[in-house]
C-alpha positions as CSV (number, residue, x, y, z in Angstrom):
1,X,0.0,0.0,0.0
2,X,1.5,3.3,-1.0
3,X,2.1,5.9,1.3
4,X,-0.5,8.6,2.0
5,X,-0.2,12.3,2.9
6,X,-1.2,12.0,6.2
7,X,1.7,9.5,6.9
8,X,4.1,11.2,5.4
9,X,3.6,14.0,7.5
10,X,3.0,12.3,10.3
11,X,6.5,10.7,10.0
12,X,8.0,14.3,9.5
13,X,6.3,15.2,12.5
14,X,7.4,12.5,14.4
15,X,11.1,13.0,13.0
16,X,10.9,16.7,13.7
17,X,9.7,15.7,17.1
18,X,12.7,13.2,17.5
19,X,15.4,16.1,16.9
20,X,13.9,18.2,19.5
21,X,13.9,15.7,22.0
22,X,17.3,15.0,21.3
23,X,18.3,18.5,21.5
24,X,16.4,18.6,24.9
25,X,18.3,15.9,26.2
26,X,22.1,17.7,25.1
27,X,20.3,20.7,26.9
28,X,19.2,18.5,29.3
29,X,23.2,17.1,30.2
30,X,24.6,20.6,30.0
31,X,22.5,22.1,32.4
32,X,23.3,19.4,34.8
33,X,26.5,19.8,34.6
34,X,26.5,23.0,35.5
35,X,24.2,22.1,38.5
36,X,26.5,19.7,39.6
37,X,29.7,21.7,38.7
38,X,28.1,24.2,41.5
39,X,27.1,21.0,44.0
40,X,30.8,19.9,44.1
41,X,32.1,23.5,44.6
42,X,29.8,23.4,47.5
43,X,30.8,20.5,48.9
44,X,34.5,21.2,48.3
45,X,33.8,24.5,50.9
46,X,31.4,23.1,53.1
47,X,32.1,19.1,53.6
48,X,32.8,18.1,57.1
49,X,34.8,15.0,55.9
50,X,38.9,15.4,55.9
51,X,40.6,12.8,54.0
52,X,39.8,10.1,51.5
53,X,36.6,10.1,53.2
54,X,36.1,13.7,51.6
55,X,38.0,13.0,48.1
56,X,35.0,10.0,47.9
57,X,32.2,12.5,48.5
58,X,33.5,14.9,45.9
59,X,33.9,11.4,43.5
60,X,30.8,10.9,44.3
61,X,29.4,13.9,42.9
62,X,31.8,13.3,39.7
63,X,30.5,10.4,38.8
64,X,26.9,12.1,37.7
65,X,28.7,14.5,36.1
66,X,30.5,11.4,33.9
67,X,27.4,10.1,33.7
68,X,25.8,13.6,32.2
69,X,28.6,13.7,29.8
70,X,27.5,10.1,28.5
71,X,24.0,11.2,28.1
72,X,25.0,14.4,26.4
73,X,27.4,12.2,24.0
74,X,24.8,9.1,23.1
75,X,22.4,12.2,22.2
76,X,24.8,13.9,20.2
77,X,25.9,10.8,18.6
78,X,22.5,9.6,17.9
79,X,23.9,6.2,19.9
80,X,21.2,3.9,21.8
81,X,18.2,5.7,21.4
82,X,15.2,6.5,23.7
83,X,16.0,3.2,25.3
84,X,19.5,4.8,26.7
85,X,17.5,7.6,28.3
86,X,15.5,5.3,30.1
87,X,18.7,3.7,30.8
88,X,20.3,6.6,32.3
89,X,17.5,7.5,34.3
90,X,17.1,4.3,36.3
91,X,20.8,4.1,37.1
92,X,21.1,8.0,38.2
93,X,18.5,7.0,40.6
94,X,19.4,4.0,41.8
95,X,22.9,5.2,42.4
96,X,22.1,7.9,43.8
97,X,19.7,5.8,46.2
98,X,22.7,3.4,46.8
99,X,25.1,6.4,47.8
100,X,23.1,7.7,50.6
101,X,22.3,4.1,51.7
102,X,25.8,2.9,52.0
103,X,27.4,6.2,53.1
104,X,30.9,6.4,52.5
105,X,33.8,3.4,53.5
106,X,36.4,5.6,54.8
107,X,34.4,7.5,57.2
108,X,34.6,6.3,61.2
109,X,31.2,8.1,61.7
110,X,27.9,6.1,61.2
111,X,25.4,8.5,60.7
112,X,22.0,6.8,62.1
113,X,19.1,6.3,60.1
114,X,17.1,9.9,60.2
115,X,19.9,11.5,58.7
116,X,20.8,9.1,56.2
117,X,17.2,9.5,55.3
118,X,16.9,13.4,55.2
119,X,14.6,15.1,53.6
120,X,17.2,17.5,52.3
121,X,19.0,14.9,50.6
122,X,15.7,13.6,49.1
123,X,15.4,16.7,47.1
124,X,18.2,15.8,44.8
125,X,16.6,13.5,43.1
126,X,14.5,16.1,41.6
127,X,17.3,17.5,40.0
128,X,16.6,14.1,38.0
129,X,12.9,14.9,37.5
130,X,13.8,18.0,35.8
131,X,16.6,17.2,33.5
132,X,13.6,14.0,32.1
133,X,11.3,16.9,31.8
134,X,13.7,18.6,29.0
135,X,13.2,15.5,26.8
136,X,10.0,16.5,25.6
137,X,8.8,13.1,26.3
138,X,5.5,12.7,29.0
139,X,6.6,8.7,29.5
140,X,10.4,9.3,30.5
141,X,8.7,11.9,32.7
142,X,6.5,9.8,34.5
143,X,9.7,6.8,34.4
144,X,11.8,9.1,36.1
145,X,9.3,9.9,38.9
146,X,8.4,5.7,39.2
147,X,12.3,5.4,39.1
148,X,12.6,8.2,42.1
149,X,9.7,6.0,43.7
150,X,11.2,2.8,43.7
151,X,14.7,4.0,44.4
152,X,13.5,5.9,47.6
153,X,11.1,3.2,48.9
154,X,14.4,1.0,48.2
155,X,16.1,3.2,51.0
156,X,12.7,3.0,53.5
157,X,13.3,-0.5,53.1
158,X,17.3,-0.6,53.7
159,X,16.9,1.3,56.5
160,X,14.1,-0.1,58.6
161,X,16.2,-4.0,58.1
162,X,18.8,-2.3,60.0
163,X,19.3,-3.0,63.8
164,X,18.2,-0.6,66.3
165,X,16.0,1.1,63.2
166,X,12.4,1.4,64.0
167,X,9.4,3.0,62.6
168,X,6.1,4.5,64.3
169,X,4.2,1.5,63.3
170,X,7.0,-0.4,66.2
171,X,5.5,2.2,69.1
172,X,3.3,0.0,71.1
173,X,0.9,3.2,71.5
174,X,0.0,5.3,67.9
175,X,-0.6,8.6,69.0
176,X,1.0,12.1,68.5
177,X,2.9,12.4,72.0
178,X,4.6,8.8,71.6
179,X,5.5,9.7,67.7
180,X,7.5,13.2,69.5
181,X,9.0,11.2,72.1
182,X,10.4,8.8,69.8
183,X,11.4,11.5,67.4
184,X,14.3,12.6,69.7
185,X,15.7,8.9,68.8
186,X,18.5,8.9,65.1
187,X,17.0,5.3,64.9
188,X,13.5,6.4,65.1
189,X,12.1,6.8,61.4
190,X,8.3,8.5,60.9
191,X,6.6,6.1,58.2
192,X,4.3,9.6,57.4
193,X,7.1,11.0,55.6
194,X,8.0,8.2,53.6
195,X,4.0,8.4,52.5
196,X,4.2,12.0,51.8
197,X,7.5,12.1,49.7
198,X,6.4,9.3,47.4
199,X,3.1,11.1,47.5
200,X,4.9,14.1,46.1
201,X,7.1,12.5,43.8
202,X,4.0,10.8,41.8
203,X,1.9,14.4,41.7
204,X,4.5,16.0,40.5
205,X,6.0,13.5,37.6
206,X,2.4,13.3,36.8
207,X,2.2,17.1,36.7
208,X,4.9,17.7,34.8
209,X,3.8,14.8,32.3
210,X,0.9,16.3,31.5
211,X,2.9,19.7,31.0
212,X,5.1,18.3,28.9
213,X,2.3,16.5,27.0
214,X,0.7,19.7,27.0
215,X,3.6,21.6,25.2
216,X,4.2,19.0,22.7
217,X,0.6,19.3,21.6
218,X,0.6,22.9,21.5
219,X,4.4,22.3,19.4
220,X,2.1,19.9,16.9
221,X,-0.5,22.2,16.8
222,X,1.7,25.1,15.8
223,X,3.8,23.2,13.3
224,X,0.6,22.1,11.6
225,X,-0.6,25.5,11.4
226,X,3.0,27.0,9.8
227,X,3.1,24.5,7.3
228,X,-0.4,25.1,6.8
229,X,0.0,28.8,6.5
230,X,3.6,27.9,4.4
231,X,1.7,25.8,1.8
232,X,-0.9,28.3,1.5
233,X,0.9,31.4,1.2
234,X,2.2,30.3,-2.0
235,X,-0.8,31.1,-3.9
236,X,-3.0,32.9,-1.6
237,X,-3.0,36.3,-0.1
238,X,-2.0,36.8,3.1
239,X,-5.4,38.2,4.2
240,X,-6.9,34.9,2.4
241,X,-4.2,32.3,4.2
242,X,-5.3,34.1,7.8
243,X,-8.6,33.3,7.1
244,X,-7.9,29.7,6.4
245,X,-5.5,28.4,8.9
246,X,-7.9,29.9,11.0
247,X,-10.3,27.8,10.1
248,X,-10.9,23.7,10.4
249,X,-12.6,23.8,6.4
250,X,-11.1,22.4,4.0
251,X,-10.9,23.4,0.5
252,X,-11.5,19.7,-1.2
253,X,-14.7,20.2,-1.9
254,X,-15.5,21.8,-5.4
255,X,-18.0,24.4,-6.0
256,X,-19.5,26.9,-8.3
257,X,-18.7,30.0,-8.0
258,X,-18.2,33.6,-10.0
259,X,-14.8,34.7,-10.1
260,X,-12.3,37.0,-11.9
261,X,-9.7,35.1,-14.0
262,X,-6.0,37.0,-15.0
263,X,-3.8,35.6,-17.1
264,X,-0.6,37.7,-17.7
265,X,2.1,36.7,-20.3
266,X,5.3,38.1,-21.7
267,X,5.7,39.8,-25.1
268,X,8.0,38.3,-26.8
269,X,9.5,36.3,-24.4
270,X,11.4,33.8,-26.8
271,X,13.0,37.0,-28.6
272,X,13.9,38.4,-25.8
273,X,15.6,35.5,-24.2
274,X,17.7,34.8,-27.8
275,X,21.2,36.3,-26.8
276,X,20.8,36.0,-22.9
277,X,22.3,33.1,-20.7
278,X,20.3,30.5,-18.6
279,X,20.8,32.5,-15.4
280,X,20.0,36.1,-16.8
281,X,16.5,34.4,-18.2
282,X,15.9,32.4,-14.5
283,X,16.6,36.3,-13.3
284,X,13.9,37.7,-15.7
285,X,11.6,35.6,-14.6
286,X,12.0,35.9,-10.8
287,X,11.7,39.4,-11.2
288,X,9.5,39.7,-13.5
289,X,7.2,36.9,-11.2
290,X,8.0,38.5,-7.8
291,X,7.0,42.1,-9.3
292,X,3.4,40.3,-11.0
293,X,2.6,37.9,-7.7
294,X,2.4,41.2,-5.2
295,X,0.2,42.8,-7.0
296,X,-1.8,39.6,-7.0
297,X,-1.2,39.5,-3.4
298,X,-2.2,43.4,-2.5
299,X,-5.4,43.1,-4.2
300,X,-6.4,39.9,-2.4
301,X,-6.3,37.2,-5.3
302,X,-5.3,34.4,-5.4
303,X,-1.7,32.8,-7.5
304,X,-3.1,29.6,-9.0
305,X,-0.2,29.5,-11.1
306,X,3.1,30.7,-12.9
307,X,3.1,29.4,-16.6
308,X,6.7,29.5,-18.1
309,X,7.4,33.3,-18.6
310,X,3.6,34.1,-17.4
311,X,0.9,33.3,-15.1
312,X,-3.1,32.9,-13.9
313,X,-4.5,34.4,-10.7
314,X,-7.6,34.4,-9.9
315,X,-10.1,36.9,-7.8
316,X,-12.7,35.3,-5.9
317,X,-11.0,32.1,-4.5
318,X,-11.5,30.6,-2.1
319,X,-14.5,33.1,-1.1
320,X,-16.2,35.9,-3.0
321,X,-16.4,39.3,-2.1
322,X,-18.8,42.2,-3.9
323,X,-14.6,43.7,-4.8
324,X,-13.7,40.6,-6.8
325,X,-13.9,42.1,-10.1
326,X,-12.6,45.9,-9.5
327,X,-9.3,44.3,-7.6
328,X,-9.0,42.2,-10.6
329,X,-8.8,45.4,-13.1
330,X,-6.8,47.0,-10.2
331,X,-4.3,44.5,-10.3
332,X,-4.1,44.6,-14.0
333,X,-3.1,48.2,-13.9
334,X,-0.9,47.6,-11.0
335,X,1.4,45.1,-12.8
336,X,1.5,47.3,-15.8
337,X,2.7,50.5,-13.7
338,X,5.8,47.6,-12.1
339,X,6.9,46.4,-15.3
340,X,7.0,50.4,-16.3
341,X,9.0,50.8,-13.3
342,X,11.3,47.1,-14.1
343,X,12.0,48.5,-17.8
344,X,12.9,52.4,-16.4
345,X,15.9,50.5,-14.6
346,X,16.7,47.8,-16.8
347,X,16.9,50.7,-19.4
348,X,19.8,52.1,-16.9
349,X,21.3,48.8,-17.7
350,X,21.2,49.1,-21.4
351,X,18.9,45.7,-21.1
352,X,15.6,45.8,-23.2
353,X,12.5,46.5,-22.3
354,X,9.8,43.7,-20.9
355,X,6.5,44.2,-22.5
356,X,3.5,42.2,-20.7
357,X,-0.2,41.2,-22.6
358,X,-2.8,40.9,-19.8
359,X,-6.7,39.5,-19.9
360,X,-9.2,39.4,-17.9
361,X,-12.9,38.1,-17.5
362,X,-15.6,37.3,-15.3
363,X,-17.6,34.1,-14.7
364,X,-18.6,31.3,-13.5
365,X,-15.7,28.6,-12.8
366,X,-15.1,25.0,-10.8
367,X,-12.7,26.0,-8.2
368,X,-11.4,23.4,-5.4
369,X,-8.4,20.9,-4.7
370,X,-7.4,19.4,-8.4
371,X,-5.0,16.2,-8.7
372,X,-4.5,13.3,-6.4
373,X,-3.1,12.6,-2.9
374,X,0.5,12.8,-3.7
375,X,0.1,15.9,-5.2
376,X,-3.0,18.4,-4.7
377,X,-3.2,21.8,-6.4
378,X,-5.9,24.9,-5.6
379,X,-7.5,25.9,-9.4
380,X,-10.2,26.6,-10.9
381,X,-11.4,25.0,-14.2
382,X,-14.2,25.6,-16.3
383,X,-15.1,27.7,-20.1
384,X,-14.6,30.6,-18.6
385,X,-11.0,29.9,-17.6
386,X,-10.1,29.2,-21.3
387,X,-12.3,32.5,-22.3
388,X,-9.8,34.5,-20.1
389,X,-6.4,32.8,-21.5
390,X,-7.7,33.7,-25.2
391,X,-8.6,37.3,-24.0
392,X,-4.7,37.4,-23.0
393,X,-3.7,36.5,-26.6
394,X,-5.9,39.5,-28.1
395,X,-3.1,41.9,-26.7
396,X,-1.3,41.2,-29.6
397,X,-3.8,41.7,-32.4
398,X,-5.0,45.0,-30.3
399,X,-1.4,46.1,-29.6
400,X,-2.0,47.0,-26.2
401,X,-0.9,45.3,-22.8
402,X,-4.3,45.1,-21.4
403,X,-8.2,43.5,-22.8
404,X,-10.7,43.2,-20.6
405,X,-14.0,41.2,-21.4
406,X,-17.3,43.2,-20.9
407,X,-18.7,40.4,-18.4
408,X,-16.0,42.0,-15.9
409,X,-16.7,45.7,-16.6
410,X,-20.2,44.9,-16.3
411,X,-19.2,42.9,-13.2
412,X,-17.2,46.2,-11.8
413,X,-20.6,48.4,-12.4
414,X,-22.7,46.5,-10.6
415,X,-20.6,45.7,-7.7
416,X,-19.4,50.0,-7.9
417,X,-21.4,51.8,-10.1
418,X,-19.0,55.0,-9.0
419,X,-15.7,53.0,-10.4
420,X,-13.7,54.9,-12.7
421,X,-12.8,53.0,-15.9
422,X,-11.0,56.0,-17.5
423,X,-8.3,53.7,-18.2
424,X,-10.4,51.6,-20.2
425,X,-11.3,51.9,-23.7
426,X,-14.2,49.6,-26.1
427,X,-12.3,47.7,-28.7
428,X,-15.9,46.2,-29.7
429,X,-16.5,42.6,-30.2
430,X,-13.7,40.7,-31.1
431,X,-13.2,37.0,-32.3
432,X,-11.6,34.2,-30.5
433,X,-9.9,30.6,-31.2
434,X,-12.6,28.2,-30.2
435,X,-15.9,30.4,-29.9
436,X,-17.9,30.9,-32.8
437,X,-19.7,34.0,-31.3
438,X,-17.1,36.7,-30.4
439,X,-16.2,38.0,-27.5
440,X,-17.1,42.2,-26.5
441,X,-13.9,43.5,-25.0
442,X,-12.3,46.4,-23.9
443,X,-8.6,47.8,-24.2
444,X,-6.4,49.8,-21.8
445,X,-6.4,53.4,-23.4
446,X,-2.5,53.6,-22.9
């Protein structure tokens, strides 16, 4: 079965996705070695511990920051996947679980049980919750925080099989005064903690999941609505592409509807192209195209399409407006005065002149998505279409740069019946390939 549309964007979503999760995780690694970096300056000033007793805390510390320099180098390298960062998550909290469990060998001082299990230490491991939250992945999230779980209920464990370690549950009497009494004791370990710090740690992996979650549909969302907006903006103008990627329509559907059809063609073009080179004709063109598609664009039509050395735009697509026609004759006379302005400076150059034949008419056309899935193009078909391309090709017999069809300046009247066609003149009714009746157009007076 051959790929559709919707998969293929879906994978470069997914891939585009994959990148920035990847990036997040580098991000990830360099922030926590800089959290670190500050963690072992503090302990360097403020450890207690003299001897190889201290050098192993300060190891201790450098061994995440190894282990943050792996993860930043299996994400730059594209090495082990997402299954490494799952990797690296377990073992950064298991180790660090086993650290404070174990303490250190070289120390003479056992520190009893309710230090070992301070809450101050706890808090490191959210340093962990927050590096998983720069993946941009809601499951290594909520891993991380069942990692911290198990890796902390691991050390509630450890530390109640010890001797001389009891809990509140050991008091023979539950009640506040014996839990105070019994919190002067190092062995004595509150179980209420214990409840409320894995409490904690599953609200807030599961708060920050659905953050991240969150962010990543909001990312979708956006990059859905650029390329939208990206896809559209090549033929539509920028007032029309607002209106669409604002909206959840589609523009599949085919319908009937009256619109102004340009089509705009160089003089000459093979003439003029005799003596130049393959770039200075590509140059023509995208000036000559860029000058022609903005006045498309500042009169609200719509690009359907650039034709070799010319092109068709419509007015009217995807929605009508009672303007249609007189920004279609508006246009016309706009690209006219921007070639006038192209030729003033190629003249500077000692280049010739560009000479344009424009035609317009008014109708009713077939306007909607046109091809298949691979490959889907905005247009609009119909007589009237073909009407407006033979209209183009009467600039030549007329020698002028401009023929309009009557149906439009009728079309411009009854929209305006103020608009000033000065610039217009009646060149009668004139014959055209493939119609046996003619056609009643008019000329630009210039």
């Amino acid at each position: 079965m051959s790929e559709t549309v919707q998969d293929r964007i879906k994978s470069r979503s997914d891939a585009a996705f994959a990148e920035e999760e990847r990036q997040g995780t580098m991000l990830a690694a360099q922030v926590r070695t800089v959290a670190l970096a500050v963690v072992l300056f503090w302990q360097a000033i403020d450890s207690p511990e003299t001897g190889a007793s201290y050098y192993f805390n300060l190891l201790e510390i450098f061994v995440f920051v190894l282990l943050g320099g792996l993860q930043f180098f299996a994400a730059f390298s594209r090495r082990g996947g997402i299954g490494a960062q799952y990797a690296f998550v377990t073992v950064d909290c298991l180790l660090l679980a086993l650290m404070f469990s174990l303490g250190t060998p070289f120390s003479d001082t056992q520190w009893p049980a309710s230090i070992q299990m301070d809450t101050a230490r706890f808090l490191y491991f959210f340093m962990f919750l927050m590096q998983a939250s720069f993946s941009f992945r809601p499951s290594l999230v909520l891993w991380c925080g069942v990692s911290i779980l198990i890796a902390r209920l691991g050390m509630w464990l450890w530390f109640l099989s010890q001797p001389n370690v009891y809990s509140n549950l050991d008091l023979p009497e539950q009640t506040v005064e014996a839990w105070l009494a019994a919190g002067s004791d190092l062995n004595f370990l509150f179980l209420g903690y214990a409840a409320i710090e894995l409490l904690v740690v599953l609200i807030l992996s599961a708060g920050l999941a659905v953050v991240v979650a969150r962010s990543r549909r909001l990312v979708r969302k956006f990059l859905s609505t650029e390329r939208k907006r990206a896809s559209l903006s090549r033929y539509f103008s920028p007032n029309v592409v607002d209106q669409l990627s604002s909206s959840d329509a589609g523009l599949a559907k085919g319908q009937q509807q009256n619109v102004a059809v340009l089509f705009a063609d160089i003089m000459g073009f093979t003439k003029l192209c005799e003596k130049a080179t393959a770039d200075e004709v590509i140059e023509l063109l995208r000036g000559y195209h860029d000058r022609l598609g903005k006045a498309v664009f500042k009169n609200s039509g719509t690009l359907d399409k650039y034709i070799g050395d010319g092109l068709m735009a419509t007015f009217g697509t995807p929605t009508t407006s009672p303007q249609d026609s007189e920004n279609a004759l508006k246009c016309a006379f706009e690209m006219i005065e921007a070639l006038d302005d192209c030729n003033a400076e190629r003249a500077l150059s000692g280049e010739q002149s560009v000479r344009v034949g424009i035609g317009l008419h008014w109708g009713i056309v077939v306007a909607g998505d046109i091809g298949n899935e691979r490959r889907l193009e905005y247009s609009v078909i119909g007589d009237n279409v073909n009407i407006a391309s033979r209209i183009e090709h009467l600039t030549r017999e007329l020698d002028t740069q401009l023929v309009v069809s009557d149906d439009l300046v009728r079309a411009i009247k009854r929209s305006n019946p103020t608009a000033n066609l000065d610039g217009l003149i009646d060149a009668g009714v004139q014959k055209i390939r493939g119609r046996d009746s003619g056609v009643r157009v008019w000329r630009c007076s210039k």
